[in-house]
NUSE-938193 format. One record per residue (C-alpha): residue in one letter; x, y, z. Coordinates in steps of 0.1 Angstrom, whole numbers, padded with zeros to 4 digits, always signed. Layout:
N
AXYZ;...
***
This chain:
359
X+0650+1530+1150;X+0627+1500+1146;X+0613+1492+1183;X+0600+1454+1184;X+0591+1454+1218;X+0616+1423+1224;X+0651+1442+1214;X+0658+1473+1197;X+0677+1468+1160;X+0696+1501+1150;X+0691+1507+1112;X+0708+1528+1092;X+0697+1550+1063;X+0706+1526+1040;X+0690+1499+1058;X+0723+1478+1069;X+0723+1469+1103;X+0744+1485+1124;X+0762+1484+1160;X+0738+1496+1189;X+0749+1524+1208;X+0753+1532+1246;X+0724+1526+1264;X+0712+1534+1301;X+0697+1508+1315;X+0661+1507+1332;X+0673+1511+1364;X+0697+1547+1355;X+0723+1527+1371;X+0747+1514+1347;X+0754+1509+1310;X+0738+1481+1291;X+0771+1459+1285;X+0766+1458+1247;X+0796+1462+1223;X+0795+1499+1220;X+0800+1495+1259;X+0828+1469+1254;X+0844+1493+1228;X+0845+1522+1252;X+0856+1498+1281;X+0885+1489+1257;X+0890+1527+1256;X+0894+1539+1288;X+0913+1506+1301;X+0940+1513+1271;X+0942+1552+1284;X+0948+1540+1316;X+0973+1513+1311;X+0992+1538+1287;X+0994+1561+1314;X+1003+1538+1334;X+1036+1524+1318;X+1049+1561+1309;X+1045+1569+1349;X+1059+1540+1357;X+1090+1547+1331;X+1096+1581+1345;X+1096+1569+1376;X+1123+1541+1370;X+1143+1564+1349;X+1143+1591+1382;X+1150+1558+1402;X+1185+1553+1381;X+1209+1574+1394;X+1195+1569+1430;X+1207+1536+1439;X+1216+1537+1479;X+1239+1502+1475;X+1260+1512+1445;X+1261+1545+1463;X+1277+1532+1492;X+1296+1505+1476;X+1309+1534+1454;X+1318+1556+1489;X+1335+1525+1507;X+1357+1522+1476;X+1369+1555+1477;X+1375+1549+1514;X+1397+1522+1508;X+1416+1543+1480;X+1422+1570+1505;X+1438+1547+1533;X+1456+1532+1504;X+1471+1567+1498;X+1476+1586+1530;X+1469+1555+1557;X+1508+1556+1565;X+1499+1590+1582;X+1477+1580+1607;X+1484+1562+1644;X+1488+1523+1635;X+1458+1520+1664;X+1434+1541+1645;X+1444+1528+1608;X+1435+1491+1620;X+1401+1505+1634;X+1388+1524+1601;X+1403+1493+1583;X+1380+1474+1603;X+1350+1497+1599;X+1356+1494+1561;X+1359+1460+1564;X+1327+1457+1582;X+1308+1481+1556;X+1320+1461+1529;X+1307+1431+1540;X+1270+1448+1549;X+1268+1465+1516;X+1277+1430+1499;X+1252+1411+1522;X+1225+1437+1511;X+1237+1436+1474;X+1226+1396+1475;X+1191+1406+1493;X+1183+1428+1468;X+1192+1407+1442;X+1175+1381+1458;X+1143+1401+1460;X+1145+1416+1425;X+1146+1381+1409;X+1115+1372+1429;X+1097+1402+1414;X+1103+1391+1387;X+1089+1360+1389;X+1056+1368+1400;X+1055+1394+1376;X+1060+1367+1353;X+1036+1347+1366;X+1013+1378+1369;X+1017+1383+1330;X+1007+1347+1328;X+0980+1349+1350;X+0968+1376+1322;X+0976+1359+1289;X+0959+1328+1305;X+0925+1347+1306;X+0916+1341+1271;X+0928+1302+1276;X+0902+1299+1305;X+0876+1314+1280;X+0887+1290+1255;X+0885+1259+1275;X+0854+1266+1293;X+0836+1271+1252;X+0851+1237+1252;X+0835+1220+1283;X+0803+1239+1275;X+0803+1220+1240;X+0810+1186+1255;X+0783+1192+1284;X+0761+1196+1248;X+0774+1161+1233;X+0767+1143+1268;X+0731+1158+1268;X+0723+1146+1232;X+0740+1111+1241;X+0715+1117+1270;X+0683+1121+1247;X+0699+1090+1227;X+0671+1060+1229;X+0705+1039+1225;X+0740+1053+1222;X+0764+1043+1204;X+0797+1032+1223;X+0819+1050+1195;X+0802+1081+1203;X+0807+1076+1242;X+0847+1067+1237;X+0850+1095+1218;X+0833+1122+1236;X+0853+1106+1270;X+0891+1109+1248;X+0882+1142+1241;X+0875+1147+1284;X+0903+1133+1290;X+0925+1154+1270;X+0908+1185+1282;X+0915+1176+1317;X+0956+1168+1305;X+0953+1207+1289;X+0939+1221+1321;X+0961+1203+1346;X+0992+1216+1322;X+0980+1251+1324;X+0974+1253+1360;X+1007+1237+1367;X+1029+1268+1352;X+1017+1284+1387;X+1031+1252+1410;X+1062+1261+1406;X+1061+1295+1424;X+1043+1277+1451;X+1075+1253+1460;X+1094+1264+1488;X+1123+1243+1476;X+1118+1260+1440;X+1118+1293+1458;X+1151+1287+1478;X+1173+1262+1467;X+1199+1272+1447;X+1213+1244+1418;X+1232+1240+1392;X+1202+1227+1372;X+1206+1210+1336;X+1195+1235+1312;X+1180+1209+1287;X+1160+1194+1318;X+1146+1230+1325;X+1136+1240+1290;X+1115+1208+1290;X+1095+1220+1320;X+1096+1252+1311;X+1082+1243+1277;X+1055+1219+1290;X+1041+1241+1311;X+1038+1269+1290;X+1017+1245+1268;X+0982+1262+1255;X+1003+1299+1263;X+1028+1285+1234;X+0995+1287+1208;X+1008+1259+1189;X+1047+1272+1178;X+1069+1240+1182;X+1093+1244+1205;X+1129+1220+1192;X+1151+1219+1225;X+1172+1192+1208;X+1201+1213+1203;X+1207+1215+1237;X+1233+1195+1252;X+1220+1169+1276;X+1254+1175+1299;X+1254+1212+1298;X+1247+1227+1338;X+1234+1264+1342;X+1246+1287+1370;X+1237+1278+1403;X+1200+1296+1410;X+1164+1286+1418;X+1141+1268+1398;X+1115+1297+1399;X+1145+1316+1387;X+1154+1298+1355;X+1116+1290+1346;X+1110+1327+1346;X+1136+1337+1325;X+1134+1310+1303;X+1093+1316+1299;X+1096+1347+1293;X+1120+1343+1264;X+1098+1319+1249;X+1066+1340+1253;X+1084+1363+1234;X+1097+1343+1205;X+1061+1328+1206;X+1048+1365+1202;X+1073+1371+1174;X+1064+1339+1151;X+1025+1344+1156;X+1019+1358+1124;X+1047+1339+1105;X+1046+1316+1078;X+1066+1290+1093;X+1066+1292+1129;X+1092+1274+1148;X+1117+1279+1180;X+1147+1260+1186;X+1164+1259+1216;X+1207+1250+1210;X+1238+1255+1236;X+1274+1260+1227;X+1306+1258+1246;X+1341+1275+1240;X+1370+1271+1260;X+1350+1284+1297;X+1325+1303+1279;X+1286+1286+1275;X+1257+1297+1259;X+1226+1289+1254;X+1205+1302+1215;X+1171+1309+1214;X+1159+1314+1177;X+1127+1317+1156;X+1112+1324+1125;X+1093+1356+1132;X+1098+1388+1128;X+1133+1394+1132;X+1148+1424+1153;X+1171+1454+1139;X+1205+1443+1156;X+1219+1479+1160;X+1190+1489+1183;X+1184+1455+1200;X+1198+1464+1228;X+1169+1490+1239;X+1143+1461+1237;X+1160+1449+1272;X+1149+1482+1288;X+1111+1486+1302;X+1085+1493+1289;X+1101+1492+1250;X+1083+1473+1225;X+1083+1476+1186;X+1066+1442+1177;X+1037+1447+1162;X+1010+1419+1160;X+0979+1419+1143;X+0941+1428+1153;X+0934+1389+1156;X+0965+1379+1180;X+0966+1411+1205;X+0931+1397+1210;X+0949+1364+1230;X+0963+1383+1254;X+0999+1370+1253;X+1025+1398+1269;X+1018+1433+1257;X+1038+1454+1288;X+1073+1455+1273;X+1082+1441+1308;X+1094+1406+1295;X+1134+1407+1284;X+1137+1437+1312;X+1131+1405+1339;X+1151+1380+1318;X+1179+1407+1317;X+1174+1417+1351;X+1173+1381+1365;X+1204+1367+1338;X+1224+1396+1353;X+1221+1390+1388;X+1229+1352+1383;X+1262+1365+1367;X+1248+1360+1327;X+1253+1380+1298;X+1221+1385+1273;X+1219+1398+1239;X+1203+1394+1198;X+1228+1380+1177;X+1226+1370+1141;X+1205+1346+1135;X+1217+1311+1115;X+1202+1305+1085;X+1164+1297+1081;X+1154+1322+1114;X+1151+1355+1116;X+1156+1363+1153;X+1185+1347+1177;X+1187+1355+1214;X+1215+1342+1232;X+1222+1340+1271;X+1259+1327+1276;X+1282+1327+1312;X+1321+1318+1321;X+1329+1283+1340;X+1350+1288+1369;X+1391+1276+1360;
***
């Protein structure tokens, strides 16, 4: 160790310069927040968040079979077979009164079937936004580099005995389009914050939707184009809530964005289709493709098999196996049908969400 009074360099035998270790600091109160201190930080948060998601699995998997609706919904129906069966035995008095109880049961078990529906789509978008809120921790560290180097440029055009106006155009463009990134960003959270996003229920125009949806997302899309051409200007999705739609919708996204990272060619399209009654819309990209006979278990929670590299995990985009659980969660209980289908030719990965009109 080679002490120069100023900092301490770690050397190693063969004289290369090397990472510092843990040290205590002065005070014995706390670790000196080097990198070996960032590396074990890394260490003990991963453990923990690991832990974390395979209690949280168990948990959901015990949580399956214990459902108190379906249960009862399940009971009421086996009511209603019975009096079906053997009502003609009973008084007519007392066959219109348990009909009338059943009735009543029904209707309450249906009423709390829509509340928890309800509820479970607004879970899941604030866990959405929650996953945002996380991915858009390395953004804020990103832009914040950015204003620190323009605060630089406006203290050299400072020291300037005469500035040139160029310089001072430029350096106010480059503001300017700073302040339009930020503004995007903060937006994706506005949303949320809408009691008529919240509550009214639409029958929104899908293309309309992935435009906002897609605009918002901006610096959380990392630069992957996103072509909602294909979508047909006339095509209406099911009647829900804008905070609804949006979080479904970013969280497919996010996830194609995820998948095309650390492609060659990285690009989304967005399409729709109609057949007879049947819509849907397609969702493809060109990243890493899925294995179609297992697809299926990436809709479950916690699942994830992409694998990015050392350089991407580090933007802190998704990560929780969490995001097609919500869009499957939330497509379902607006009466939707998700699933991977073969791609078309040029992608590599096609996710499609398609519905029945009414007759």
């Amino acid at each position: 160790m080679i002490d120069t009074g100023a900092e301490r360099r770690w050397v190693s035998s063969s004289g290369d310069r090397r990472a510092r270790p843990l040290e205590i600091a002065i005070t014995r109160d706390r670790l000196i927040e080097n990198e070996a201190f960032e590396s074990l930080s890394n260490v003990v948060r991963a453990s923990l968040d690991f832990y974390a998601m395979r209690e949280a699995a168990r948990e959901l998997k015990r949580a399956e079979g214990s459902r108190t609706v379906d249960r009862a919904d399940l009971a009421i129906h086996r009511v209603s077979e019975i009096l079906s069966k053997h009502g003609t035995s009973l008084p007519k008095d007392a066959l219109d009164q348990v009909r009338r109880a059943v009735s009543e049961a029904t209707s309450a078990v249906q009423q709390e079937t829509e509340i928890q529906r309800k509820q479970a789509n607004m879970l899941g978008a604030l866990a959405t936004m929650g996953m945002a809120a996380a991915a858009l921790e390395h953004e804020a560290g990103r832009q914040l580099r950015r204003l620190e180097s323009y605060t630089a440029s406006l203290q050299k055009l400072g020291q300037s005995i005469a500035p040139s106006r160029q310089s001072i155009q430029k350096l106010a463009a480059e503001l300017e389009e700073w302040v339009g990134e930020f503004r995007t960003t903060t937006a994706l959270f506005t949303t949320l914050l809408e009691p008529e996003s919240r509550e009214q229920r639409l029958r929104l125009r899908a293309q309309s939707v992935l435009e906002q949806v897609t605009l918002k997302l901006g610096a959380l899309l990392r630069g992957v184009p996103v072509d909602i051409g294909g979508v047909s200007p006339e095509l209406r999705l099911p009647a829900a809530t804008v905070v609804e739609w949006t979080a479904l919708f970013q969280n497919v996204l996010v996830n194609a964005v995820n998948a095309s990272l650390d492609a060659k060619r990285r690009q989304i399209s967005v399409s729709s289709a109609s057949h007879g009654l049947r819509r849907s819309i397609l969702v493809q990209d060109t990243g890493a493709g899925v294995d179609l006979t297992r697809a299926d278990e990436l809709f479950q929670p916690f699942v994830r098999r992409l694998k990015l590299s050392p350089a991407r995990q580090g933007l802190g985009i998704g990560g929780t196996g969490m995001g097609l659980t919500i869009v499957r969660m939330i497509a379902t209980n607006l009466g939707c049908h998700t699933s991977f289908v073969e791609p078309k030719k040029g992608f590599s990965t096609a996710f499609r969400l398609s519905w029945s009109e009414k007759a």
